[in-house]
C-alpha positions as CSV (number, residue, x, y, z in Angstrom):
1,X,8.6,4.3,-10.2
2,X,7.5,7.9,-9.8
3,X,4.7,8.7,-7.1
4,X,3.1,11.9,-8.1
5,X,0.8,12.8,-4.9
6,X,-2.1,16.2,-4.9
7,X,-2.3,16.7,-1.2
8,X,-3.1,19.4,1.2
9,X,0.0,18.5,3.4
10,X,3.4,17.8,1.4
11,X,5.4,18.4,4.1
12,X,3.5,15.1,5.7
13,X,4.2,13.3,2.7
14,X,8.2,14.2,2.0
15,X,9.1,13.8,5.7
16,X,7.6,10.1,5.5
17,X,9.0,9.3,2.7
18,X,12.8,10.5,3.5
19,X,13.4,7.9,5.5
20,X,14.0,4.2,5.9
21,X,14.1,2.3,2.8
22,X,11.5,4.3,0.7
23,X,14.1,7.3,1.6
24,X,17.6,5.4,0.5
25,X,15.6,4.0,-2.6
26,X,15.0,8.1,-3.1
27,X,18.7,8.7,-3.1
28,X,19.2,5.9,-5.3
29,X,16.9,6.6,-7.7
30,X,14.2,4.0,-7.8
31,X,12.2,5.8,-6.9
32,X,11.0,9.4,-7.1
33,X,8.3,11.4,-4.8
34,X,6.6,14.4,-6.2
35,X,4.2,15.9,-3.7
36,X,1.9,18.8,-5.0
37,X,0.0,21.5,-2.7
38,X,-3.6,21.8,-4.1
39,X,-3.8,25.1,-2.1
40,X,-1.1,26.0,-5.1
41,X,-3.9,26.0,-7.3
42,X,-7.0,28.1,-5.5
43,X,-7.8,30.9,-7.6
44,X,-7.7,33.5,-4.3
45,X,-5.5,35.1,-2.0
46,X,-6.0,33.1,0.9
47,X,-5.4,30.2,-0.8
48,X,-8.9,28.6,0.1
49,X,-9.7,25.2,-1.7
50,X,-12.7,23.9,0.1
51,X,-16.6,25.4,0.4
52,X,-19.6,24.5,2.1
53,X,-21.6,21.2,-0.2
54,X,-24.9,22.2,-1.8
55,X,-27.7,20.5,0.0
56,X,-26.6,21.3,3.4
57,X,-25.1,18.6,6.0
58,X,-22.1,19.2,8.4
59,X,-18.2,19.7,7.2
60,X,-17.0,21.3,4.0
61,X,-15.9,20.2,0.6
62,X,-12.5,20.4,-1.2
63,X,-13.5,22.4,-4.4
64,X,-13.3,20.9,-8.4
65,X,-11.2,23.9,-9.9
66,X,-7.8,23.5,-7.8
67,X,-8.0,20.2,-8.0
68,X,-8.4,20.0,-11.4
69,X,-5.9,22.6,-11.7
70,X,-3.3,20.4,-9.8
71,X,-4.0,17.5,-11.9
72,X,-3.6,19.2,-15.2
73,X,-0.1,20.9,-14.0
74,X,1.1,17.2,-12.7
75,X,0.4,16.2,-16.4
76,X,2.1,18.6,-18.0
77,X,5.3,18.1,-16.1
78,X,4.9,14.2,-17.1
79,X,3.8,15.2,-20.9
80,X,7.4,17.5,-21.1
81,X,9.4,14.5,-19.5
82,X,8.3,12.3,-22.6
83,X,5.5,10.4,-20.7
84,X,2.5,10.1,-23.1
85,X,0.9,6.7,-21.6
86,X,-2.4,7.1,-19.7
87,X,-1.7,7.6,-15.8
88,X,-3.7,5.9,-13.2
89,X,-4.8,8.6,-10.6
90,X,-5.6,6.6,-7.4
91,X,-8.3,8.5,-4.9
92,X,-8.2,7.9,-1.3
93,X,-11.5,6.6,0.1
94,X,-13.3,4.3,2.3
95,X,-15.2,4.0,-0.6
96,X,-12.9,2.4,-2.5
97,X,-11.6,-1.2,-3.3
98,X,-9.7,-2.3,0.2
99,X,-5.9,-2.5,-0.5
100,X,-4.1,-6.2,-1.0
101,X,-0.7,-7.4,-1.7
102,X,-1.9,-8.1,-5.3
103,X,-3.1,-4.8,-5.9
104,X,0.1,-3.7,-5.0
105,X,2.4,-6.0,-7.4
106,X,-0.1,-4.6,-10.3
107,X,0.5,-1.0,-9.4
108,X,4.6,-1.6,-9.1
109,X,4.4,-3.0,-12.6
110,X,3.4,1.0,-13.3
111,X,6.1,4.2,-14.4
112,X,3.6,6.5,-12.9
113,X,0.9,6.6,-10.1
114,X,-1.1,9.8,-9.3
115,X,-2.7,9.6,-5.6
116,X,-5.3,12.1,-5.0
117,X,-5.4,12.5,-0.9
118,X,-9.4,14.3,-0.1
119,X,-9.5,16.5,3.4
120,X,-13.0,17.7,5.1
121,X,-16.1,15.6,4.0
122,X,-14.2,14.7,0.5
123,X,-13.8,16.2,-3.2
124,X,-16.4,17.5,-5.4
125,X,-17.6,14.3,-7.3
126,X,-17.2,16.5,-10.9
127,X,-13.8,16.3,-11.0
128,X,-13.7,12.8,-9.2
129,X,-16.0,11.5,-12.4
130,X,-13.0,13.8,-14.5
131,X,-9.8,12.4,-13.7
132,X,-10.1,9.4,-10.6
133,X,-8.9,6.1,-12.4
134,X,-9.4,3.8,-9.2
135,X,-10.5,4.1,-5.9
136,X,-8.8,2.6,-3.4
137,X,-9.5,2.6,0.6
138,X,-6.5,0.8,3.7
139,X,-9.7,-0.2,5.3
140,X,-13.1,-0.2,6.7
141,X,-12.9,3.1,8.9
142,X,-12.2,6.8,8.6
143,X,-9.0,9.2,8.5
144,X,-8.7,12.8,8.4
145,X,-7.4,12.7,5.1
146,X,-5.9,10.8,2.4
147,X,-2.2,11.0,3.5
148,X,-1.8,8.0,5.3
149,X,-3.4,6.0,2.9
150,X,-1.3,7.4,0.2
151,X,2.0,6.4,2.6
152,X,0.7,3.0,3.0
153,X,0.3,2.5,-0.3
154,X,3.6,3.6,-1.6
155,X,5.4,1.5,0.7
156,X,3.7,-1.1,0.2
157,X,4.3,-0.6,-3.7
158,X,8.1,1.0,-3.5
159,X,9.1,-2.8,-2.0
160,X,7.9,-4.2,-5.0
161,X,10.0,-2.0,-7.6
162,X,13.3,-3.8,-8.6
163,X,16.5,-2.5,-6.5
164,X,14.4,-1.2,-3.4
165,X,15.0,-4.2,-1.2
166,X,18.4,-5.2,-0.5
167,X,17.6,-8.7,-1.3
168,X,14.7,-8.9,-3.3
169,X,13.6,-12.3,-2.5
170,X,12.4,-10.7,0.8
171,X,9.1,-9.2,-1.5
172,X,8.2,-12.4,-2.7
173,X,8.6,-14.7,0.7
174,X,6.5,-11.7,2.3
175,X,2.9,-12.2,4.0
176,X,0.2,-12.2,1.3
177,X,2.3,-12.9,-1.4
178,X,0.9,-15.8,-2.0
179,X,-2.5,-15.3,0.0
180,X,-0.3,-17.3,3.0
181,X,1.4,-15.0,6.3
182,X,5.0,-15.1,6.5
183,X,6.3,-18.0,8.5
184,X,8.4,-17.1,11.9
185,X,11.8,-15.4,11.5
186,X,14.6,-15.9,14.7
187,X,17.9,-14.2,14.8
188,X,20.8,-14.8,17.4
189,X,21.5,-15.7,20.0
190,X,20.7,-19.2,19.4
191,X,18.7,-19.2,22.7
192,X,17.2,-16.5,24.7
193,X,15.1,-16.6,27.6
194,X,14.8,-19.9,27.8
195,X,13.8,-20.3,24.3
196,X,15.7,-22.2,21.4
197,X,15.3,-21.6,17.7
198,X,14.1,-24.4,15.8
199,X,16.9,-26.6,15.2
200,X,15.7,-27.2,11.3
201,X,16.8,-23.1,10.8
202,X,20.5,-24.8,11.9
203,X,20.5,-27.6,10.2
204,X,21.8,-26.0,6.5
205,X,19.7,-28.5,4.7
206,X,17.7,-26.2,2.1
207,X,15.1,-28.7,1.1
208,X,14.0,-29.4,4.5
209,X,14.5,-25.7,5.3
210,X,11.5,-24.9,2.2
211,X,9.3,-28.1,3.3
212,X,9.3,-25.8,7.2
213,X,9.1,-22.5,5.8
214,X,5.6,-23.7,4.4
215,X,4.5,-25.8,6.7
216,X,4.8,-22.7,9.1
217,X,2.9,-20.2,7.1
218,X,0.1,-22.6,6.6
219,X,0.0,-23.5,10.6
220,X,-0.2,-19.3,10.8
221,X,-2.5,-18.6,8.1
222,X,-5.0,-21.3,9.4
223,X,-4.7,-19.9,13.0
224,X,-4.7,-16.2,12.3
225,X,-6.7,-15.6,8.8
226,X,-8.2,-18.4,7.6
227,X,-9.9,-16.0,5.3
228,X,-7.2,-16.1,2.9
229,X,-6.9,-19.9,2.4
230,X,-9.9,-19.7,-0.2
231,X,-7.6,-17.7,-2.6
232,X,-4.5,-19.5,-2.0
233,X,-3.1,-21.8,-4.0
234,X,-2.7,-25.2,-1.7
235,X,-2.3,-29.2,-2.5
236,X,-5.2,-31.2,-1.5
237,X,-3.0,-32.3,1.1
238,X,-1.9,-29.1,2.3
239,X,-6.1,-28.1,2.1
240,X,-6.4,-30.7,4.4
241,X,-3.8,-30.1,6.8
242,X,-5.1,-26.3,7.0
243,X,-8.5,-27.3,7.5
244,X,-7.3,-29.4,10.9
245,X,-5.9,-26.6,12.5
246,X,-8.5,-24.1,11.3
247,X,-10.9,-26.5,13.1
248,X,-9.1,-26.7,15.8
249,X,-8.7,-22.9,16.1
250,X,-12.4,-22.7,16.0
251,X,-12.4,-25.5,18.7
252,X,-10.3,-23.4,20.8
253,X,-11.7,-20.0,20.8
């Protein structure tokens, strides 16, 4: 996977991703990061990319031309490394699609993904409607700019990519995989504070191990986003069982 990013702030985006697992899987080479300075591109010698937008109205606007510019370069540099299939260039924006899990298993199955991070009141929509594949937004609010959008969704995506995780059963058991949360983890000691771990995570028994592991991401799916039981795929026992405690949750609150 190779993360090609047009941004204002590099430096925002190569720090974040130098660390952790997104940075080992870096040094290993499942990844690569490729963060590109618009600014680069501005055609004066202050290095100005943004303007006041035509019609008036507070805040500026990150000009067409060096972002355009940008884009064409980061092609280039794919086109001379052999890359000839169509890139998806993903823009930033509350407008946008809101990120899932899903969205991020279709993107990993991706070589290449452009992120376009917009500053100020956004980008020129000419070179949005020239190059912008899919819009995507983290949420329904605002950021300063596109970086930590980007960061999220590489992450998110990186996990996904084969060799990143240690063990990479830990992507699929993960919350939203399956439109379910992920079902309590414990660790030792065996008690603390008064609290024991559940003695079916001692037992060894693997099938009755799997039968807890989704009873408990139902119990915390029902109690804490109900909203994503409509797309999950559940028995029409299981349906039932969800339905008592979101009931109940509704009873309760």
């Amino acid at each position: 996977m190779n993360f090609h990013i047009m941004t204002l702030f590099p430096e925002m985006i190569e720090n974040a991703m130098a660390v952790s697992i997104t940075g080992r899987a870096v040094k290993a080479g499942h990844i690569s990061v490729h963060a590109v300075n618009i600014r680069d591109y501005a055609a004066n010698k202050h290095n100005r990319v943004d303007d006041y937008p035509y019609g008036g109205g507070a805040g500026m606007v990150m000009q067409a031309e060096p972002v355009y510019r940008c884009y064409l370069d980061i092609m280039a540099q794919c086109s001379e490394n052999g890359i000839d299939k169509k890139i998806k260039v993903i823009y930033l924006s509350p407008q946008g699609k809101v990120f899932s899990q899903q969205m991020a298993q279709q993107y990993a199955e991706e070589d290449n993904l452009i992120f376009l991070c917009g500053h100020y009141e956004g980008i020129d929509e000419r070179v949005l409607e020239e190059i912008v594949t899919d819009y995507v937004s983290i949420g329904d609010y605002v950021l300063t700019g596109g970086e930590l959008p980007a960061l999220v969704m590489m992450d998110t995506i990186s996990r996904l990519v084969p060799g990143v995780l240690n063990n990479d059963m830990s992507a699929q058991t993960e919350s939203f995989s399956e439109y379910l949360l992920e079902y309590p983890q414990y660790t030792r000691p065996e008690e603390w504070n008064g609290k024991s771990v559940p003695p079916v995570l001692l037992s060894g028994n693997h099938k009755l191990l799997a039968e807890w592991y989704r009873e408990q991401s139902l119990i915390r799916t029902a109690s804490r986003r109900p909203d994503l039981l409509e797309k999950a795929s559940l028995s029409e026992e299981e349906r039932a069982f969800v339905c008592s405690i979101a009931e109940g949750a509704r009873n309760y609150n």
